[in-house]
C-alpha positions as CSV (number, residue, x, y, z in Angstrom):
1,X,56.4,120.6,82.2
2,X,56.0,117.3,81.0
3,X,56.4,116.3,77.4
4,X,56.2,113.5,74.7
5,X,58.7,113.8,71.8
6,X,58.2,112.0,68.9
7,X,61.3,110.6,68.0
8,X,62.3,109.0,64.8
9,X,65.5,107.4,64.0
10,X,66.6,106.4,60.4
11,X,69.6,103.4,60.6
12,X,71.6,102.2,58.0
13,X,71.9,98.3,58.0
14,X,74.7,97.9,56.4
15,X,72.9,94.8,54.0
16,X,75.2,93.7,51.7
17,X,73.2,93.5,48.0
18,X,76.0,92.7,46.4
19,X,76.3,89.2,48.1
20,X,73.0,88.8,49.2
21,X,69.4,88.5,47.8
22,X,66.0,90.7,48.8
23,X,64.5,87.5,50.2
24,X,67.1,87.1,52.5
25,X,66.7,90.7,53.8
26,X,63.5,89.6,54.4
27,X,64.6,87.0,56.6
28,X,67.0,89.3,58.5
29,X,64.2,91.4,60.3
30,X,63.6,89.4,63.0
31,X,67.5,89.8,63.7
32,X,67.4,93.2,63.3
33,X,64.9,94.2,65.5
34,X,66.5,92.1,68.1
35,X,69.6,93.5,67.5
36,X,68.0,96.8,68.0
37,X,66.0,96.2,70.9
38,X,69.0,94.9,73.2
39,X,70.9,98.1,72.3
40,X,68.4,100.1,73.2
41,X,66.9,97.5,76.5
42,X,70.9,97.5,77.7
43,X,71.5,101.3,78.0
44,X,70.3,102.6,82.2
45,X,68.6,105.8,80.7
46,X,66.6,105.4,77.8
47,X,64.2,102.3,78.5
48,X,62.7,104.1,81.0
49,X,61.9,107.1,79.2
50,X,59.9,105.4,76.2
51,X,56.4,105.0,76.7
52,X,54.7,102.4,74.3
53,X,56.1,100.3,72.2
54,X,59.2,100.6,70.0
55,X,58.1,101.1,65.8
56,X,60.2,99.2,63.5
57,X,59.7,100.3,59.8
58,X,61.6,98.7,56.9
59,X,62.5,100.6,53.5
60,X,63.1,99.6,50.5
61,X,66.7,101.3,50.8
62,X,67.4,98.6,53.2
63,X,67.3,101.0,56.0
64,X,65.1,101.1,59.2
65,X,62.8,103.5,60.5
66,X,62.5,103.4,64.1
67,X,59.7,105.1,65.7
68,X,58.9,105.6,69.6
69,X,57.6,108.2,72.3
70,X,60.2,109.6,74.4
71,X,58.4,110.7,77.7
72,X,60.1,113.5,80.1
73,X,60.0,116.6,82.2
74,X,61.8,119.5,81.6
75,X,61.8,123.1,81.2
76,X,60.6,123.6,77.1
77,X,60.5,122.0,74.1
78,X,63.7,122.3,73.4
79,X,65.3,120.9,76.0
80,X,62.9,118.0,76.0
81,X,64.2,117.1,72.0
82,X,67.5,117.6,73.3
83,X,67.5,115.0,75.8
84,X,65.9,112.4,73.3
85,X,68.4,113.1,71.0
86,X,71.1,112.6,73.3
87,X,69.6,109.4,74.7
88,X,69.7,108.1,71.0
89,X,73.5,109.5,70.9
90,X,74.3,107.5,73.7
91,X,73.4,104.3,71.9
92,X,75.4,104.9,68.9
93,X,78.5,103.2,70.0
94,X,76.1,100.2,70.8
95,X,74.5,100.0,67.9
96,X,77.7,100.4,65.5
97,X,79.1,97.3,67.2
98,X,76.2,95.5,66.5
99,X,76.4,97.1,62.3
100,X,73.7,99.6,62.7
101,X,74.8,103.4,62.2
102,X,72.4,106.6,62.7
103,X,71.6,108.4,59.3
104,X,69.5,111.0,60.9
105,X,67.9,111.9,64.2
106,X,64.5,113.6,64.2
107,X,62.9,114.5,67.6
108,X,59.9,116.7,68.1
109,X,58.2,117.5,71.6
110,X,55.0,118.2,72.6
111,X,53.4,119.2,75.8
112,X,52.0,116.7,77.3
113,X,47.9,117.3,78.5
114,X,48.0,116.3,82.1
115,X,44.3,118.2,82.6
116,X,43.3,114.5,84.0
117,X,45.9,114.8,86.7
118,X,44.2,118.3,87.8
119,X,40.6,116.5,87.8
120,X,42.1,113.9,90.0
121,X,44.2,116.5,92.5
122,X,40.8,118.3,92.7
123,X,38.8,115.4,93.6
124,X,41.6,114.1,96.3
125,X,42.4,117.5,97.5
126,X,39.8,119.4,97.2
């Protein structure tokens, strides 16, 4: 079976309030998204599971929401949001060196509608 898992991480930035302002944080976004990005473009397994583009959502806690489909076959559901999750656990080192650490993990599967790919079979195949 093939499924989409909706997978949402939640990183701590590590912004310093004490010595730095709120526009400065604004400033830092482009940074952290980059930051973010090579982690994640850098690892052999997980770039090629994500389908779309990466969702980078800022809160006022200084954190970051990050936001992406995770694309894969296997047996269930729950295997499927085990494997995302493990992908993501794979990039923790990566992302701690870089001053990002994982709050929270959220990954939920769905089975992906692959009717079209039937249609097309039948038309090919007969």
């Amino acid at each position: 079976m093939d499924y989409s898992v909706k997978t949402r991480i939640l990183l701590g930035t590590n912004f310093n309030t004490a010595e730095f302002n709120t526009l400065m944080f604004e400033s830092t976004k482009p940074f952290i998204i980059d930051d973010i990005k090579s982690v994640i473009e850098e690892d052999p397994t997980l770039p090629q599971y994500i389908d779309g583009n990466l969702t980078f959502r800022f809160l006022n806690n200084y954190d970051v929401l990050l936001k992406y489909r995770f694309n894969c076959n296997d047996e269930n559901k729950a295997e499927a949001e085990s494997f995302s999750r493990s992908c993501v656990e794979d990039i923790r080192s990566g992302l701690e060196e870089k001053g990002y650490h994982i709050k929270q993990i959220n990954c939920t599967a769905e089975e992906m509608n692959m009717e079209w790919l039937n249609k097309l079979e039948d038309m090919i195949f007969g």
